[in-house]
Steps between C-alpha positions, in 0.01 A plus 500: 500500500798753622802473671418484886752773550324744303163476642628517831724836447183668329265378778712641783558770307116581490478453839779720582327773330176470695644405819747673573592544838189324607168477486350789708107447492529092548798551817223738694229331365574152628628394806723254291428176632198437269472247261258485206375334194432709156331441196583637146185500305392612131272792470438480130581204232849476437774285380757369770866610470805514822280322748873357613639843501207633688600246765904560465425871589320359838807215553771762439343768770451184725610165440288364783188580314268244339398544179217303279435534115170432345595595171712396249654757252281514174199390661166707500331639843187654528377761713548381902668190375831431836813558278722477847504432819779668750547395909737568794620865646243726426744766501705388259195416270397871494830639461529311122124478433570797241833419339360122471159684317640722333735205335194282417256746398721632235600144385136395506385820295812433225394123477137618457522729222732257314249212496217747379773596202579114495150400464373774241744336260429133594532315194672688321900452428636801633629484902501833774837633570547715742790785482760656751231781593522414854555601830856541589606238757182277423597371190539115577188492669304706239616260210444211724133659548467503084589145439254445845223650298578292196725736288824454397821712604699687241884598565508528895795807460745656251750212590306251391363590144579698155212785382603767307258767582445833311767688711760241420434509147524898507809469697672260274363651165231240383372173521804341319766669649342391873467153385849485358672609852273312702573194330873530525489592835262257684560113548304314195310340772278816474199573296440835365184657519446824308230755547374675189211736443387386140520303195845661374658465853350167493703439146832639638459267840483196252763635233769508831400151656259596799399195689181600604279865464323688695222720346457786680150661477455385195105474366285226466567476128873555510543260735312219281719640214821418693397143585472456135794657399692310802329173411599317831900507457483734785331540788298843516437673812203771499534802775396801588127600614343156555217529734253210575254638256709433156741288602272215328531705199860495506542152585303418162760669282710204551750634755719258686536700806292817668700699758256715773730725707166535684508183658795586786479899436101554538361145666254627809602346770238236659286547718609311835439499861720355790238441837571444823246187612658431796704627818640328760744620828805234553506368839754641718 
């Protein structure tokens, strides 16, 4: 899923940033010998995504805590539907009951939107990629929260994957020129993906050997005219305004691939609640 290392260094990291020096409200609140039981529970339909996260966030505050999943990751809940349960120090409950929220609702809303995307095109040949439009420091669990909702992930960073973008191609001089130095410079292990804006850019992408294209707010009709011009010997990539309402429409130009920078950059997050159901004073 991701490297254990990583998820704990952003998770205390979170709770660094919302801790702090402590807890005020819970410390004069509580007498600090309490001990509790919460459940996490779906307000509206949603699709599950870092239930295990959700419960790292309450492990990492306090690893005496007991935590419970009733969800798996890509699974539908509907509204009131027990997505988690959480038990032991109350104190330390409430002190990560909004870091731990604030994780899953926004990986919940992300793997929501994508399956609505996913399933406007189902049947069709074309798969939901999502971009690098995301929140800085969250990326691993926002792409994990795409391929949750049933999308797939594009490049994951600029380490791991060639496209020559408009600036590039300004920088360098033109399509053929970027192409040329990329190629020379990068190991041959790496495909190059090229954007390009319409049919002629689409010409000089093929001319210098792209691997793949990405059409970049193209139209409905130029889009179908690159798939026939392309004819399968490349993948093609559409981008750039796809919103739920015509990204059926693009899908039946015969794209391979549909990137929505909207899926990590504008998902709302879900709609969760974490309840105290029970409270308890340890024995002396």
């Amino acid at each position: 899923m991701w490297p254990r290392h990583v998820l704990t260094e952003l998770i205390r990291n979170a709770l660094a940033e919302d801790v702090g020096a402590g807890d005020v409200t819970t410390g004069a609140a509580l007498r600090g010998n309490e001990t509790g039981l919460a459940r996490a529970t779906a307000k509206a339909e949603l699709v599950v995504a870092g239930i295990e996260v959700f419960g790292e966030v309450f492990r990492t505050l306090d690893p005496t805590l007991n935590f419970t999943g009733h969800r798996r990751d890509g699974e539908k809940a509907g509204e009131g539907d027990l997505l988690a349960e959480i038990s032991g120090s109350l104190a330390s409950i409430l002190t990560a009951e909004r870091v731990a929220l604030n994780l899953l609702q926004r990986m919940c809303g992300i793997a929501t939107l994508t399956r609505r995307y996913v399933d406007e095109i189902a049947g069709m040949r074309a798969k939901i990629l999502d971009t690098r439009k995301t929140a800085p420091g969250l990326r691993i669990l926002d792409k994990y929260a795409v391929r949750a909702g049933g999308g797939c992930n594009h490049r994951f960073a600029l380490y791991d994957g060639v496209l020559i973008k408009d600036n590039h191609i300004a920088a360098a001089g033109g399509i053929a020129e970027a192409v040329r130095r990329v190629r020379g410079r990068v190991p041959h292990t790496f495909l190059i993906e090229v954007e390009v804006k319409n049919m002629a850019e689409l010409e000089e992408a093929l001319v210098a050997g792209a691997d793949s294209v990405m059409l970049d707010n193209m139209g409905l009709s130029e889009m179908a005219a690159a798939v026939t011009r392309v004819g399968g010997k490349i993948p093609l990539e559409a981008s750039g305004n796809i919103t739920l309402e015509r990204v059926r429409e693009v899908a039946s130009t015969g794209v391979d691939l549909i990137s929505v920078g909207a899926l990590t950059h504008s998902a709302a997050a879900a709609d969760i609640s974490l309840n105290v159901v029970q409270v308890k004073e340890r024995e002396a």
